[in-house]
C-alpha positions in Angstrom: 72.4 53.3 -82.5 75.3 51.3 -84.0 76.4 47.4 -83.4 79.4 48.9 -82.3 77.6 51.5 -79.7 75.7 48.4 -78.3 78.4 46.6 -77.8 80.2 48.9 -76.0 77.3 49.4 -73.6 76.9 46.2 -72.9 80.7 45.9 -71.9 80.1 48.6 -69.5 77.4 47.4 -67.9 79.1 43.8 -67.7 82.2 45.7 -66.7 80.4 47.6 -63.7 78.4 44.5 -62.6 82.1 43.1 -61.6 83.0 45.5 -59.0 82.1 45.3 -55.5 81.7 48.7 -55.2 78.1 50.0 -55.5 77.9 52.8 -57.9 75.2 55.2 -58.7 75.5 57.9 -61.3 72.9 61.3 -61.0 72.3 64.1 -63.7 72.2 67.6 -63.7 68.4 66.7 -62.8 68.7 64.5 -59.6 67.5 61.3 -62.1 69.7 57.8 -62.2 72.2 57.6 -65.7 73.8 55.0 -64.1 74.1 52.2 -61.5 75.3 48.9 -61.2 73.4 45.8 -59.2 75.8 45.7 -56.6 73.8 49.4 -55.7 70.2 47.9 -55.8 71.0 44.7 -53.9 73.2 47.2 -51.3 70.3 49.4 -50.3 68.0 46.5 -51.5 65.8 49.2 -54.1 62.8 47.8 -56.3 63.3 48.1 -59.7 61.6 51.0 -60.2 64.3 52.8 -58.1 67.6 51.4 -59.8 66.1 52.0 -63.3 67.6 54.6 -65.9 65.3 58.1 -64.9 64.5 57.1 -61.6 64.8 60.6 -59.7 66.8 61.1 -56.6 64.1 62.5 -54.3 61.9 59.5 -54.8 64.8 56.9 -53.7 65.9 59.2 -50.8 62.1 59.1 -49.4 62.3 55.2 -49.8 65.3 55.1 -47.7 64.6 57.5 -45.1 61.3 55.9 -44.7 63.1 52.6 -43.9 65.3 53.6 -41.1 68.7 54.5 -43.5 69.6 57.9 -42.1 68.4 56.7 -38.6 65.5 58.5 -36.6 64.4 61.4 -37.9 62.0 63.8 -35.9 61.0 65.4 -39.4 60.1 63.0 -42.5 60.3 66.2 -45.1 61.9 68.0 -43.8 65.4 65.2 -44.0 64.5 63.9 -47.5 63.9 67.8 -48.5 67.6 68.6 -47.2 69.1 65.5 -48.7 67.5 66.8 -52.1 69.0 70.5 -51.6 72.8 69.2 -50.9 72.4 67.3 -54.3 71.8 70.4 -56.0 75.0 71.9 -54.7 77.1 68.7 -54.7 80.6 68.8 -52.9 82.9 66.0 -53.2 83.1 64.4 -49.8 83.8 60.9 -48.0 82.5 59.5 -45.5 81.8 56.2 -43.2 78.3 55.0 -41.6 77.1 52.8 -39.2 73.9 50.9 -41.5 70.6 50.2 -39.0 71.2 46.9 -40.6 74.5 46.5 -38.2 77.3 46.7 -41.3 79.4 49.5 -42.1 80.1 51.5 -45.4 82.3 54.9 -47.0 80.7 56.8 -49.0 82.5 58.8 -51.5 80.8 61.5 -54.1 82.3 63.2 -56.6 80.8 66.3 -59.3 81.0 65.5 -62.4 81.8 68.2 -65.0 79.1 67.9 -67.5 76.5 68.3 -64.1 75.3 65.8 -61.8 77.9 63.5 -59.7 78.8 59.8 -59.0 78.7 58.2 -55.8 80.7 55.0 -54.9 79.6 52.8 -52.1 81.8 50.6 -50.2 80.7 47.8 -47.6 84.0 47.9 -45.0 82.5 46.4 -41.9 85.4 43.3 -42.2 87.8 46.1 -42.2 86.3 48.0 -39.1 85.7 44.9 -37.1 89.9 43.9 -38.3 90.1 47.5 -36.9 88.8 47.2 -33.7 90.4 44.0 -33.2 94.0 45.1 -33.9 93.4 48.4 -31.8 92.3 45.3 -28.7 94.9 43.5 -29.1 97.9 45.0 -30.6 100.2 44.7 -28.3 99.9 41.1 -28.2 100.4 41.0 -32.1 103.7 40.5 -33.4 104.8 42.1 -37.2 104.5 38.5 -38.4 100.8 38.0 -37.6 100.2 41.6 -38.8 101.6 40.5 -42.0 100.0 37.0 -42.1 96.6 39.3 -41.9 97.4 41.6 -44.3 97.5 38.6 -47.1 94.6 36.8 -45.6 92.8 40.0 -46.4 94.1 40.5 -50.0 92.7 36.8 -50.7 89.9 37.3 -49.3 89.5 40.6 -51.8 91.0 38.7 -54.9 88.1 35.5 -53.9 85.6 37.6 -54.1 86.2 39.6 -57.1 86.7 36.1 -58.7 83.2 35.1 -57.1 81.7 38.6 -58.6 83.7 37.7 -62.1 82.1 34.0 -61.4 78.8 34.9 -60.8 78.8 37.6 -64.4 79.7 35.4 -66.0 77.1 32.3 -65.2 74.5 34.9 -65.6 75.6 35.8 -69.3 75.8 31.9 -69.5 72.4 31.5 -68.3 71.0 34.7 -71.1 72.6 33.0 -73.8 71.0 29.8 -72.8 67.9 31.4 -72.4 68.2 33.0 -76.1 69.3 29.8 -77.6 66.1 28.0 -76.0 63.9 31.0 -77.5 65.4 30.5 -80.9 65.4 26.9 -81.3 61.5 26.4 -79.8 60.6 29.4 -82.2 61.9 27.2 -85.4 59.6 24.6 -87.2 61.8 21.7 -86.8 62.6 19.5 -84.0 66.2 20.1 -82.8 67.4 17.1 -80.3 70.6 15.9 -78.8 71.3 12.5 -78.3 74.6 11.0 -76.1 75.9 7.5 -76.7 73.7 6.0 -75.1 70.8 7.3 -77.7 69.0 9.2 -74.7 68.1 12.3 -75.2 69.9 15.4 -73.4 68.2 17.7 -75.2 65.2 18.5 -77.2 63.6 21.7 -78.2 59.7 20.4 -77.2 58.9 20.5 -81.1 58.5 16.6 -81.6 54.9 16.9 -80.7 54.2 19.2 -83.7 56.8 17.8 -86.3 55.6 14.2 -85.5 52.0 13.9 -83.4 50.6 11.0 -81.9 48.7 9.9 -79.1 51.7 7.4 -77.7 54.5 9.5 -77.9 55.5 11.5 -74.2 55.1 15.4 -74.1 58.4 14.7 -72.5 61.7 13.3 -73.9 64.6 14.1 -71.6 66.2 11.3 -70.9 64.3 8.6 -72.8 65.6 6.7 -76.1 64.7 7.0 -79.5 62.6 3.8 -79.2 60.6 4.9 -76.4 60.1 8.6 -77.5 59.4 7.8 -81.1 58.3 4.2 -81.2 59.9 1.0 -82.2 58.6 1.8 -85.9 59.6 5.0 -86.5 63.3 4.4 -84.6 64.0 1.6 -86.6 64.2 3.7 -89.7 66.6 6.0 -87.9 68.9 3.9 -86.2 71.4 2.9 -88.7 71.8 6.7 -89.3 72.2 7.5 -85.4 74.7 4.5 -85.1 76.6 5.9 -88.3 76.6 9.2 -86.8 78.2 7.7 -83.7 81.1 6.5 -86.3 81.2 10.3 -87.3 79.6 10.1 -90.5 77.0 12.9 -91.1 73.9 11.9 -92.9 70.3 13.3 -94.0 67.6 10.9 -95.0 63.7 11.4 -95.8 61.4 8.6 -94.4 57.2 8.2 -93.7 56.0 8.3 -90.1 53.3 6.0 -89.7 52.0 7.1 -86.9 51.5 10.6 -87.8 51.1 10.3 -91.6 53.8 13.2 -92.0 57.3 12.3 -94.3 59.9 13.4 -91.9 63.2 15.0 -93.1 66.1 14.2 -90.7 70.2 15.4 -90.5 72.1 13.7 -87.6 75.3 15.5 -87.2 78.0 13.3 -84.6 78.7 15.7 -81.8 82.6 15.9 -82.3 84.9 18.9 -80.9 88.3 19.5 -82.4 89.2 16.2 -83.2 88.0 14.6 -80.0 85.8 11.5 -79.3 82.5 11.5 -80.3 80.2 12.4 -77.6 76.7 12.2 -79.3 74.5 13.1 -82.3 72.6 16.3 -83.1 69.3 15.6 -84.9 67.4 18.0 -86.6 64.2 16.8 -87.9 61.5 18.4 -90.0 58.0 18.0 -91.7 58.6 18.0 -95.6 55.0 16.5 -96.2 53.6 19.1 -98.5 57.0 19.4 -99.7 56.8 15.8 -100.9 53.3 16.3 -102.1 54.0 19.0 -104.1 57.2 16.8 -105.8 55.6 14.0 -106.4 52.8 15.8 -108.2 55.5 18.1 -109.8 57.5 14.6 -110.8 54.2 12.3 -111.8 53.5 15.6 -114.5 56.6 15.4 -115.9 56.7 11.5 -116.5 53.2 12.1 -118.0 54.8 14.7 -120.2 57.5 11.9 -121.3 55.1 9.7 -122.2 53.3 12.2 -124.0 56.2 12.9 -126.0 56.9 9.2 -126.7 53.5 7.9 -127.5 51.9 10.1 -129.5 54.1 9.4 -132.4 53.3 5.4 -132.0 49.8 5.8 -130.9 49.0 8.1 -134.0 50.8 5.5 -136.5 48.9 2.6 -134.7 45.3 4.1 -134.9 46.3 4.7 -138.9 47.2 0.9 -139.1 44.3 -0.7 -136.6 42.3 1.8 -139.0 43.3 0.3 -142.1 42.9 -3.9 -140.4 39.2 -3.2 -139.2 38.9 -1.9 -143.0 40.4 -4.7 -144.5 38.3 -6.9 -141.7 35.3 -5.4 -143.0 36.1 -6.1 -146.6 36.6 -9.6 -146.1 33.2 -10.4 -143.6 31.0 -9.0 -147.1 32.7 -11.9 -148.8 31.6 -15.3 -149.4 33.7 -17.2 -146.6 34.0 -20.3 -145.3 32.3 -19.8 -141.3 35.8 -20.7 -139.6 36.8 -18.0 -141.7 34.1 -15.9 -140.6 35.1 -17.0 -137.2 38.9 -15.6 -137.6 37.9 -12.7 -139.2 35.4 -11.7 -136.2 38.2 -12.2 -133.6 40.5 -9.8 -135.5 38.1 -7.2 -135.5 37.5 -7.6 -132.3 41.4 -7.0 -131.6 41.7 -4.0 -133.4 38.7 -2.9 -131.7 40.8 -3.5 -128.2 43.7 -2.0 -129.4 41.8 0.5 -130.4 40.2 0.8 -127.0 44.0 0.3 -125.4 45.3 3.5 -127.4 42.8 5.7 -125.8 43.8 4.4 -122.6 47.3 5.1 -123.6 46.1 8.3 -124.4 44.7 8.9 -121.1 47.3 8.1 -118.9 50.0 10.0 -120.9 48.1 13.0 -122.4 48.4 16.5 -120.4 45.8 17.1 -118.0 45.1 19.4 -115.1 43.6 19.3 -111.5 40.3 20.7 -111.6 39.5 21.1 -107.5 36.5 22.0 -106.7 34.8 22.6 -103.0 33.2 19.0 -102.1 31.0 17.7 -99.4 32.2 14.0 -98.5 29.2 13.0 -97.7 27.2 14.0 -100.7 30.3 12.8 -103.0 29.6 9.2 -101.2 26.3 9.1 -101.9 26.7 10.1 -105.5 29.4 7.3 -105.4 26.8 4.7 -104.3 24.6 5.4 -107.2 27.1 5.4 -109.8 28.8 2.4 -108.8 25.5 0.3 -107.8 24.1 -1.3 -111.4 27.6 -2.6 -112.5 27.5 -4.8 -109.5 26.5 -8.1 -109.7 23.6 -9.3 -107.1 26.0 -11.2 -105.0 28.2 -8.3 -103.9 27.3 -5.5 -101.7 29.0 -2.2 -101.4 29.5 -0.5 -98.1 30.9 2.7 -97.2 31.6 4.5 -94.4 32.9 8.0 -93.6 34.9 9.1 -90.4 34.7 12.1 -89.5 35.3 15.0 -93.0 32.0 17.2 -92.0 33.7 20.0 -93.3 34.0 20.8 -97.3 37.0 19.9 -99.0 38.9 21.4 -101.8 39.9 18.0 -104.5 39.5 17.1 -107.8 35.9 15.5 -107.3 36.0 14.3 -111.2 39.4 12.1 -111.0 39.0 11.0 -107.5 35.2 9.3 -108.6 37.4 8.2 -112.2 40.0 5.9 -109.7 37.2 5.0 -106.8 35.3 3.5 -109.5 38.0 1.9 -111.3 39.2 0.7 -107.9 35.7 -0.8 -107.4 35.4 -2.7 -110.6 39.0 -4.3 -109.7 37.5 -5.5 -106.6 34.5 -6.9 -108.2 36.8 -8.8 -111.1 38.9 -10.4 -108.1 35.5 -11.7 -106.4 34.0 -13.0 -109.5 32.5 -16.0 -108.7 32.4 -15.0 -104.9 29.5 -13.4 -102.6 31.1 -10.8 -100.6 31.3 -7.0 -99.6 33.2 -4.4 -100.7 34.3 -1.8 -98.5 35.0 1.6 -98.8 36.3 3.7 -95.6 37.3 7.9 -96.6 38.9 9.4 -93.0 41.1 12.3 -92.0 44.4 10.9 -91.4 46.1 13.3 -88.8 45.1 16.9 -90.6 47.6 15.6 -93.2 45.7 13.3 -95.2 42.4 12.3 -96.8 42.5 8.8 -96.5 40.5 6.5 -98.5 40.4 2.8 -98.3 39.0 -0.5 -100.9 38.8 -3.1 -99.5 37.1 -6.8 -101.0 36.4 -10.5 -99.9 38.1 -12.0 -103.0 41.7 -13.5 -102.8 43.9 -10.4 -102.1 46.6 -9.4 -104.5 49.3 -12.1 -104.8 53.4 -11.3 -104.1 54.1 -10.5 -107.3 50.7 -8.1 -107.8 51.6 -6.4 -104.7 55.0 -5.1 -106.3 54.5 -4.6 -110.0 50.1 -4.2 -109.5 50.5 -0.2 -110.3 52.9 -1.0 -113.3 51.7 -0.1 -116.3 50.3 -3.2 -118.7 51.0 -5.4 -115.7 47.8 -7.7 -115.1 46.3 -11.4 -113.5 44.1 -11.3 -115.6 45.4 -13.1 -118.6 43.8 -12.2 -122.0 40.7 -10.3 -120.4 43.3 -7.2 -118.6 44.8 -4.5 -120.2 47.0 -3.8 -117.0 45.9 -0.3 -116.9 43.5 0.1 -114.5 45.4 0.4 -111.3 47.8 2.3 -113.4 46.0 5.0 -113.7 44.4 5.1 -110.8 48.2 5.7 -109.1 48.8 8.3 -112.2 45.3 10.0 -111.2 46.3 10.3 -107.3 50.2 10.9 -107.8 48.8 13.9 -110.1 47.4 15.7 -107.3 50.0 15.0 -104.8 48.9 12.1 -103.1 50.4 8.2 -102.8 48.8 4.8 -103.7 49.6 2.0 -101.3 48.0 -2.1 -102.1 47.7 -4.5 -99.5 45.8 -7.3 -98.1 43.6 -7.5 -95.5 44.5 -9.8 -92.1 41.1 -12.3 -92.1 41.9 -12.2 -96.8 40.7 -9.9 -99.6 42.9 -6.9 -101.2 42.9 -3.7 -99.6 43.9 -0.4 -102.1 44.9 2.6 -99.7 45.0 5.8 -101.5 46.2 9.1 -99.6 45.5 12.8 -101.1 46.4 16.0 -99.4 43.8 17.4 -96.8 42.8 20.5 -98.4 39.7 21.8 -95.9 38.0 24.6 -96.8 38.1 27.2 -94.1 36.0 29.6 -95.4 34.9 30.3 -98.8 35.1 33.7 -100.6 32.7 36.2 -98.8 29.8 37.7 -100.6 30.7 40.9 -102.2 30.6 43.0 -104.6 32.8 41.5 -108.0 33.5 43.4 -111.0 33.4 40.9 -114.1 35.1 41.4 -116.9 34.2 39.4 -120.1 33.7 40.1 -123.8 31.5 37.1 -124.2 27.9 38.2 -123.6 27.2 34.6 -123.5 30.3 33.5 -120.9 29.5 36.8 -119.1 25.7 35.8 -118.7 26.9 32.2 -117.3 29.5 33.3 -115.1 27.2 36.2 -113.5 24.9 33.9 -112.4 27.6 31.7 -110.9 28.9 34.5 -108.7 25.2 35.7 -107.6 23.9 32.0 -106.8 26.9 32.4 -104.4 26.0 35.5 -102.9 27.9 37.8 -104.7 27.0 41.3 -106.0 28.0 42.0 -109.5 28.8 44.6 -112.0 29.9 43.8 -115.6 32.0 45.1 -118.2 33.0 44.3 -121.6 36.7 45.5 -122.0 39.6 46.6 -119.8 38.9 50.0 -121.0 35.3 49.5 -119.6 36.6 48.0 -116.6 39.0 50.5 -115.6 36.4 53.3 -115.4 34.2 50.4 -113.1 36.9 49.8 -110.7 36.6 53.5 -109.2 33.3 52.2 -107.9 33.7 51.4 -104.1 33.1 48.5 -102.5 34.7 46.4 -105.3 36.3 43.2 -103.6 36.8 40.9 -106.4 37.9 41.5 -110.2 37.2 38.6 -112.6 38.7 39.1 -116.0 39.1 37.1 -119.2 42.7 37.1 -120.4 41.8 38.3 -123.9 40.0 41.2 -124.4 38.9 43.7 -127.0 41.0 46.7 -127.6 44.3 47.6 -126.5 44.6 46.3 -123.0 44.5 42.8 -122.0 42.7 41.3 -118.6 46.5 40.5 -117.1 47.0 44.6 -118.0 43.5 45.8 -116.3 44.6 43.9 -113.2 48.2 45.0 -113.1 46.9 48.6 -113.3 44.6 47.5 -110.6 46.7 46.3 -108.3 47.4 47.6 -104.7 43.8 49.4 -104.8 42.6 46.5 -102.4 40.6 44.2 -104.9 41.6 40.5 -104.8 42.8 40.0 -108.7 41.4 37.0 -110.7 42.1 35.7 -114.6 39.9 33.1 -116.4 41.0 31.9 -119.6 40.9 29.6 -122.4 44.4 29.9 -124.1 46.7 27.0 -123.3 49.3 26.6 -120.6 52.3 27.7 -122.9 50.4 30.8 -124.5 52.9 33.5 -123.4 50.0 35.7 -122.5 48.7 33.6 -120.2 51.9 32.7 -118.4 52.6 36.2 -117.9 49.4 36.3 -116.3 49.6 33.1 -114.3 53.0 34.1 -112.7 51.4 37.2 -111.0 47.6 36.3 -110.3 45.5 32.8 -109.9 44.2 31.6 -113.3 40.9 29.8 -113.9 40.8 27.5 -117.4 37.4 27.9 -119.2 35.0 25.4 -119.0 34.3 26.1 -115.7 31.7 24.9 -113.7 30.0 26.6 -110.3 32.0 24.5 -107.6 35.5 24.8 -109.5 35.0 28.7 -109.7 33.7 28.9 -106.0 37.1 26.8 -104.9 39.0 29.0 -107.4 37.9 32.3 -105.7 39.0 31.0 -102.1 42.4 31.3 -103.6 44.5 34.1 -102.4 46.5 36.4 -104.5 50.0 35.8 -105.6 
């Protein structure tokens, strides 16, 4: 069926609605083509009766049964003779007294291509105008005979425009409906505000674009402050107020409440030039968006600094190379001990910078996210231990989770890197202090994994609190390099996540780091894999990987090998090394593989720009080798691309 077709149906229908006529159309085999709703509310049908296919016989039975035609002395026998003069149609009109008390004409007509169409018309005014004129006539004169006559044509012209009234409300009242069903099924919050920033519309997605316990299910007719919260509408109120000058804007900014990073557009609601009667806000949860750039952005500045320092850093290690030679040339001589003295402290500071370089090194220098499937609680507790001896007696450290029974999916490594780091910072800033430290990991919201440091010493100072996650920036005079908190914020930035100091109410510094909840529904389930790996040695390892986590395996040695495997059934996963003996590669075995209903893995260890392995990575997931058992069980949870 055509646009066009449907469009012309719908015209008809709209068309036929308008009359005040009932109409009823019948084939060639006594079932409804056609009717309009003046004809079901006339005769008052059910649905089933003034539906497309309904037959004539069953709506003739429903009206004889309710008293239409009168008393009948024979039910059957009147619907079966009603049924018969339909098969041999005559045209004919005709007028009826209704047992409801109102009169109608009736007036059928064949059609040529079979069946027939009947037009119904209520005329009770007109009998009733009738019978009065026929009392009274002679007491009429011509000009209340005409006055009559036009009092009836308005009366006719009202109420076509009340039928033409009434069409078109209910088309208004569809298109409402459609534009409700639209905006509600979209992932953004769509809201109207008028002047007085009261909403007049919203599209009941605020609850799901911005959670939280305070805010109202229900925002018709509050303002922005008391349906968002005076927080959150203070970010947005400049931009609403602009809008109100008729300047459209779009701004990003971070919802406390519910952890998200909200995306808003406020569009002033302005028709042809007229005033402006409101704002249109459309508002939408870019979180993982924003994870995804800030990890995409913190990657590239690390490649910059790559780029920039590895040149310097390789010249420096040459020169501190040649002092601490020179240094050592000169402590075998016969010197003076304030000589000695000097000669010691320079060696010692090309030992630093030596030390500083591979820092350097480690903040710039490529590396990749290695998540692997962690319990919180057993990552705490190996956490405890590790941080334990290199505090002193005096300090305690105390940790405490909040909810996070499930597993999670995070680089385990580089998060227990920057908790660490965080907690020697917090044991420098107390030094000379008895106190606790404090460690608190929580869900934020289903958004976030939240983990918070927190110490007794003096807190971070005005200027620590803006330039603290510089790089080289320190308060610790001689004794800092100023990289510690620097790489903790390149560490979490990495993986998507955001760094936030602070200081605590009652005193001490608070560090507040935020990675993206990753849970881990489900992992992979056991099956049967088929692994291919030209190692015997990898193969060995990585077999006993997959079977300590449940998994059935079968192994080959080549793509050629693994090709005549895969018409096994039962095969759910294929595992393949990128290079392989022979002709065929791993990415080839699983392209020739694909759409038999095994998921498609690669492990590999050829680097990120080998073009073999990017041809690979930009069809299925990639593992680098090393691997260990809990990165290849989060890798395998991975869906295809």
């Amino acid at each position: 069926m055509t646009l066009r077709h449907i469009d012309h149906t719908a015209m008809t229908a709209a068309g036929l609605n308008l009359i005040q006529q009932a109409l009823s159309m019948y084939d060639s085999d006594l079932r409804l083509a056609v009717c309009n709703r003046r004809f079901s509310e006339m005769f008052n049908l059910p649905a089933e009766l003034s539906t497309p296919g309904a037959t004539f016989q069953d709506t003739i039975r429903f009206l004889v049964a309710r008293g239409e035609y009168g008393e009948v002395d024979d039910f059957n026998e009147a619907v079966a003779a009603r049924v018969e003069a339909a098969r041999t149609f005559q045209p004919h009109y005709m007028e009826r007294l209704r047992p409801n008390g109102r009169w109608i004409s009736v007036e059928g007509a064949p059609l040529a291509t079979g069946g027939w169409v009947t037009v119904y018309t209520d005329i009770t005014e007109i009998k009733m105008q009738e019978g009065l004129l026929r009392a009274r006539s002679e007491e009429l004169s011509e000009q209340v005979l005409a006055n009559a006559e036009r009092l009836s044509q308005a009366n006719r012209q009202l109420a076509a425009t009340n039928a033409a009234l009434e069409e078109t409300k209910r088309e208004l009242t569809e298109m409402e409906a459609r534009t409700r069903l639209t905006t509600e099924m979209m992932p953004a919050h769509i809201a109207h505000v008028g002047r007085d920033l009261r909403y007049t519309y919203s599209n009941r997605r605020l609850s799901s674009v911005m959670p939280g316990p305070k805010r109202p299910q229900t925002i018709l007719g509050l303002t922005g402050r008391e349906a968002l919260g005076a927080a959150a509408f203070s970010k947005i109120e400049p931009y609403l107020l602009r809008a109100l000058d008729g300047e459209a804007s779009v701004f990003e900014f971070a919802d406390e409440e519910s952890g998200r990073r909200i995306r808003a557009a406020f569009t002033p609601d302005q028709t042809n030039g007229g005033p402006i009667g409101g704002v249109y806000i459309l508002s939408m949860d870019v979180t993982e968006e924003v994870q995804a750039r800030s990890a995409l952005m913190q990657t590239r500045k690390r490649e910059l600094a790559a780029q920039l320092t590895s040149g310097l850093a390789h010249d420096f290690a040459n020169l501190l190379t040649i002092i601490m030679g020179l240094q050592g040339r000169l402590e075998r001589m016969d010197l003076p001990e304030d000589a000695r003295d000097v000669v010691k402290a320079t060696t010692a500071a090309a030992r630093r910078g030596g030390t500083l370089l591979d820092r350097i090194a480690g903040i710039s220098g490529k590396r990749e996210l290695r998540p692997v499937v962690t319990d919180m609680r057993q990552f705490l507790a190996d956490l405890s231990v590790l941080a334990g001896p290199i505090l002193p007696d005096r300090i305690t450290l105390w940790m405490a989770r909040e909810g996070l029974d499930g597993a999670l999916r995070l680089d385990a490594g580089m998060l227990q890197d920057a908790l660490v780091n965080l907690i020697l910072n917090a044991r420098d800033a107390m030094t000379g202090r008895a106190g606790k430290i404090t460690l608190t990991a929580r869900e934020l919201r289903e958004t976030w994994l939240e983990i918070v440091v927190e110490d007794d010493g003096p807190g971070f100072n005005s200027v620590a609190l803006e330039r603290g996650l510089e790089p080289f920036f320190t308060t610790k005079g001689g004794e800092g390099s100023g990289l510690g908190l620097a790489m903790v914020y390149d560490q979490i930035t990495l993986a998507g996540g955001t760094v936030r100091l602070g200081n605590r109410d009652t005193g001490g510094g608070r560090v507040t780091l935020r990675l993206p909840l990753r849970p881990v529904v489900a992992g992979a389930e056991p099956g049967l894999v088929l692994l291919v790996e030209d190692s015997v040695e990898i193969r060995e390892n990585v077999r006993e990987m997959l079977r300590s986590m449940g998994h059935s395996v079968i192994e080959a040695g080549s793509a050629d090998e693994g090709l005549a495997l895969a018409n096994l059934p039962g095969i759910e996963i294929v595992l393949s090394d990128v290079s392989l003996p022979g002709t065929l590669t791993g990415v080839d075995l699983l392209e020739q593989l694909a759409g038999r209903g095994a998921r498609g893995y690669l492990m590999t260890s050829l680097p990120a720009t080998n073009p073999l392995r990017a041809r690979g990575a930009a069809q299925f997931p990639v593992l680098t080798k090393p691997f260990d058992e809990g990165q290849l069980a989060a890798f395998l949870t991975r869906e295809v691309i």
